[in-house]
C-alpha positions in Angstrom: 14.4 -20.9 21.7 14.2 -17.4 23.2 11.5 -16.0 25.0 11.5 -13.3 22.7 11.5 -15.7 19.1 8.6 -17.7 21.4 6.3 -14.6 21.7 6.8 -13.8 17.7 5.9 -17.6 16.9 3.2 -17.1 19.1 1.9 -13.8 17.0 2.4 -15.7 13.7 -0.4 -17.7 15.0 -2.8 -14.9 14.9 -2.1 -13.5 11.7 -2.3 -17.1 9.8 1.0 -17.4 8.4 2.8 -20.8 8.2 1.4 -24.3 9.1 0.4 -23.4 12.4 -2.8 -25.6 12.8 -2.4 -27.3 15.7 -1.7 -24.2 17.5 -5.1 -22.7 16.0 -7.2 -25.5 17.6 -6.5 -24.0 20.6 -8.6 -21.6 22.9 -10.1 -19.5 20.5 -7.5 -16.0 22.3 -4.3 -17.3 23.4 -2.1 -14.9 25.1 0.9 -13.6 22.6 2.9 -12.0 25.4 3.5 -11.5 29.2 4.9 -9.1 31.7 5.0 -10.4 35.0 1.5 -11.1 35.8 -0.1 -9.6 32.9 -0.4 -10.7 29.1 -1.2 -9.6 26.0 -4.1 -11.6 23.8 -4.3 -12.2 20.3 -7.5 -10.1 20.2 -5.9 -7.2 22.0 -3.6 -6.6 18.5 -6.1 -7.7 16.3 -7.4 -4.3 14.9 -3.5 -3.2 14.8 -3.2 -5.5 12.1 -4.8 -4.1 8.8 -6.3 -6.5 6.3 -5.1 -7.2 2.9 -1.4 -6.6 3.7 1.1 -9.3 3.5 2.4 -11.4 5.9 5.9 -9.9 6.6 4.1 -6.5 7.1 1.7 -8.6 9.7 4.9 -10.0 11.2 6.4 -6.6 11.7 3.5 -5.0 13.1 2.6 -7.3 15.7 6.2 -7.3 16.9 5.9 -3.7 17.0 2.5 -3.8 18.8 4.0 -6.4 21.2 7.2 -4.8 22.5 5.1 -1.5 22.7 2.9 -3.2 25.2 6.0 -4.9 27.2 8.0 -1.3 27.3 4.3 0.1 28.8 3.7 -2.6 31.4 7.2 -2.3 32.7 7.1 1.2 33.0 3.6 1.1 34.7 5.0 -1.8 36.8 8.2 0.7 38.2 5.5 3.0 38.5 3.4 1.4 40.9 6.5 0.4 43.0 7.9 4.3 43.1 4.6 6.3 43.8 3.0 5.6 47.1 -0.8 5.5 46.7 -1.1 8.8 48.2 0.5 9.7 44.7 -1.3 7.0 42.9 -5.1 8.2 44.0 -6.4 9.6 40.9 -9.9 9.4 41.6 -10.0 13.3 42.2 -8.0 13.8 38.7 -10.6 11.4 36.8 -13.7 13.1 38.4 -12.9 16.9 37.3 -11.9 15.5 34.1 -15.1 13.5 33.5 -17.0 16.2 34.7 -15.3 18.5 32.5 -15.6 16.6 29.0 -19.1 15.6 30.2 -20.2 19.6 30.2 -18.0 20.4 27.4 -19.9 17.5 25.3 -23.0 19.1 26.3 -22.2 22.6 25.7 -21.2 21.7 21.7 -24.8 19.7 21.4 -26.6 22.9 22.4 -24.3 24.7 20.8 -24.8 23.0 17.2 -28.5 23.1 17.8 -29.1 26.6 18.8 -26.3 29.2 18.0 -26.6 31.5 15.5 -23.9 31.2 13.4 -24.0 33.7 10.0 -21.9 36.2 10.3 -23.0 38.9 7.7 -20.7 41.6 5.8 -22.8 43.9 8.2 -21.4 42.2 11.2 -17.7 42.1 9.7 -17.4 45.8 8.3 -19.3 46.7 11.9 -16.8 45.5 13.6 -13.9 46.6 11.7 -15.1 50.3 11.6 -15.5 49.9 15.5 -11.6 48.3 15.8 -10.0 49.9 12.5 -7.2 51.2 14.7 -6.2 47.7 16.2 -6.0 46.5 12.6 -2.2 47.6 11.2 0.1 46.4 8.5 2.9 44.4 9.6 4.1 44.4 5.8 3.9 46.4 2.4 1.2 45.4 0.2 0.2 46.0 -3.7 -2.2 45.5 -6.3 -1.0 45.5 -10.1 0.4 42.7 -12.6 3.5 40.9 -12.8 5.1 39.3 -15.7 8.5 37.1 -16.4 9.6 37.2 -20.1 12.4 35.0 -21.7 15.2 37.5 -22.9 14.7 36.2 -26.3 11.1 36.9 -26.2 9.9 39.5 -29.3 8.6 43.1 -29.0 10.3 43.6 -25.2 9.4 47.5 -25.3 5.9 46.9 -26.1 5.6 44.7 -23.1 7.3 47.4 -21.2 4.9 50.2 -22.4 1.6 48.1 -21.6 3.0 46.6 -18.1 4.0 50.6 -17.2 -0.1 51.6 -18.6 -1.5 49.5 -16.3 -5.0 50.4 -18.4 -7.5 47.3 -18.7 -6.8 47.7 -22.6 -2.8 47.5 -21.9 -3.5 44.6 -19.8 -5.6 42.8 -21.9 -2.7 43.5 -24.7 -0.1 42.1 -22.0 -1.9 38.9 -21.1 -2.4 38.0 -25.2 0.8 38.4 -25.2 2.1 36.0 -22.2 0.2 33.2 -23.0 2.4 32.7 -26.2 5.8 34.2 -24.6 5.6 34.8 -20.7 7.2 32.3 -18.3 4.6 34.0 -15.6 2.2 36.0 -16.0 0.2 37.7 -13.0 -2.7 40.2 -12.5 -3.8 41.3 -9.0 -5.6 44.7 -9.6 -8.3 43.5 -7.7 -6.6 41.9 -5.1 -4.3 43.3 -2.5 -0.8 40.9 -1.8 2.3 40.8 0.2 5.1 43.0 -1.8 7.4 40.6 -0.5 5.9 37.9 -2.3 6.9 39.7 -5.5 10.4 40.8 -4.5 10.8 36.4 -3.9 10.2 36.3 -7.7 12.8 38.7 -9.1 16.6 39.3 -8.9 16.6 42.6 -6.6 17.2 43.9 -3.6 15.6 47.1 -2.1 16.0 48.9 0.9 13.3 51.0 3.0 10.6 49.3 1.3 8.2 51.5 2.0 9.9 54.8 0.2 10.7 52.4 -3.1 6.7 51.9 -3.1 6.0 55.2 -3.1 8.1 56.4 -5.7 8.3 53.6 -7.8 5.2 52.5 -9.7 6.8 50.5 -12.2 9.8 47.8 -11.6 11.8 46.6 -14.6 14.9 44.3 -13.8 16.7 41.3 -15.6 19.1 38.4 -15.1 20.8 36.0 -17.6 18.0 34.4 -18.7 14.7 36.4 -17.8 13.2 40.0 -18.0 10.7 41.1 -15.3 8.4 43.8 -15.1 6.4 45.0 -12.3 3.5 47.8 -12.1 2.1 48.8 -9.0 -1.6 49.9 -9.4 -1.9 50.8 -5.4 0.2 50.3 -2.8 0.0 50.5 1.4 2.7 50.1 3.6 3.7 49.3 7.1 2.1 51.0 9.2 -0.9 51.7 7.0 -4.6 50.5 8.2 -5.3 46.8 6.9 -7.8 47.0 4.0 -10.6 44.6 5.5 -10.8 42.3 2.6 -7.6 41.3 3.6 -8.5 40.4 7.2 -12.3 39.9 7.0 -11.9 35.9 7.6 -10.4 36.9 11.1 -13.0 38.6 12.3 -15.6 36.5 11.1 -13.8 34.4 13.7 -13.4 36.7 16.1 -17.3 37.5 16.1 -17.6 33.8 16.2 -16.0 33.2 19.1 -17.4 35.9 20.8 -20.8 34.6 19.9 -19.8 31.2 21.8 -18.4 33.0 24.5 -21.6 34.9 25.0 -23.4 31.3 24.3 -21.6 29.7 27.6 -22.4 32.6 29.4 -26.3 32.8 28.9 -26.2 29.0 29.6 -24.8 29.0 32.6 -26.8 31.6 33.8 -30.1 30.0 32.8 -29.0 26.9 34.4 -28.2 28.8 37.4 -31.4 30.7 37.8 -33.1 27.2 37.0 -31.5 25.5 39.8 -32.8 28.9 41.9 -36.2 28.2 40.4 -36.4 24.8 41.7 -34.4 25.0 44.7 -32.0 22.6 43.7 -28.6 24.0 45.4 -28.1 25.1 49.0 -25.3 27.8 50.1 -24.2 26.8 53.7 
């Protein structure tokens, strides 16, 4: 038998399949694989194996575990024959990062105890009014409706008339209307979205944007099967200031973040001037 089949027998043992007894009656960990001097236990793969699975999935899991751990031992083996133990001295390494998860732990306790962290529409339209300039479109956006029609749908100039009205009455009209014939029906007056999100739903192409917007309040286009009609209630394009609705979650981060920045920085400096306090630091 090989080693390899001997190693797999050996991980049958753990997961109970088979008549295996005898082997069971041993040591309560036996080892289910070696690599030169060091070897893998039954225990060591134990949680890898979930319960309640059967036991070909067990079998192919532990093999996986198994020749996961022999790949890593050799390669840590080669390792510790290439490096010299100037190269292997990690001590250094492992200090700055124990010290550093060690403050960073302690800085989110204080932080979730004592930081302030409601951010206000205050706050957010504050900010915004003090950084409107830094807040530009990088596309076109609308508010309006949108609605996709079956060409055999009935009464196609009414729908035409109410989508180009763009009145609360016309739109109410419209959306009685879709729910017994539209394939899609949209309304974002109240909301501002990404024009191109609407040119991804019909069959056009348009050119400079930002001068079709402008002149063009109401879009009306078809294909074989569908006709679609656009309004456009209010429009801003490129270049245009960002309304802050769009970009209020952003700054509420931003504000956040500069909240924990200033956090750290008060910390440190009362620990600082603590240590002062009680003369615990020398400068040579």
């Amino acid at each position: 038998m090989s080693n390899l089949k001997y190693l797999f027998l050996i991980a049958l043992v753990f997961i109970g399949v088979s008549s295996c007894d005898l082997l069971l009656k041993k040591e309560s960990d036996q080892p289910v694989a070696r690599t030169l001097d060091q070897y893998l236990y039954r225990s060591d793969i134990k949680d890898a194996i979930p319960e309640g699975i059967s036991d070909q999935d067990s079998m192919v899991i532990a093999r996986r575990v198994i020749e996961a751990w022999i790949k890593n031992q050799l390669m840590l083996n080669r390792a510790e024959l290439a490096l010299s133990n100037e190269q292997k001295d990690f001590d250094k390494q492992i200090e700055e990062y124990r010290s550093s998860l060690l403050i960073y732990s302690y800085r989110q306790k204080l932080l979730l105890q004592k930081m302030d962290t409601i951010i206000t529409e205050a706050d957010i339209l504050e900010y915004y009014e003090n950084n409107i300039n830094n807040f530009v479109l990088n596309k076109d956006i609308v508010k309006g409706a949108f609605v996709k029609v079956p060409l055999s749908a009935p009464n196609i100039g009414s729908v035409r008339i109410w989508s180009k009205s763009g009145s609360n009455d016309a739109l109410d009209q419209l959306e009685k209307y879709c729910i017994n014939y539209a394939e899609k029906f949209d309304t974002f007056n109240n909301t501002w979205i990404y024009f191109s999100t609407i040119l991804e739903r019909i069959p056009l192409n348009i050119d400079q944007l930002a001068r079709f917007i402008r002149y063009n309040k109401n879009i009306e286009t078809a294909d074989s099967l569908y006709h679609y009609f656009i309004h456009i209630s209010e429009h801003k394009t490129e270049g245009d200031i960002t309304p802050m609705v769009l970009i209020q979650d952003d700054i509420k981060s931003i504000l956040l973040n500069k909240r924990k920045i200033e956090f750290y920085q008060n910390l440190e400096s009362q620990v600082y001037n603590e240590g002062v306090n009680r003369n615990q630091f020398e400068i040579y």
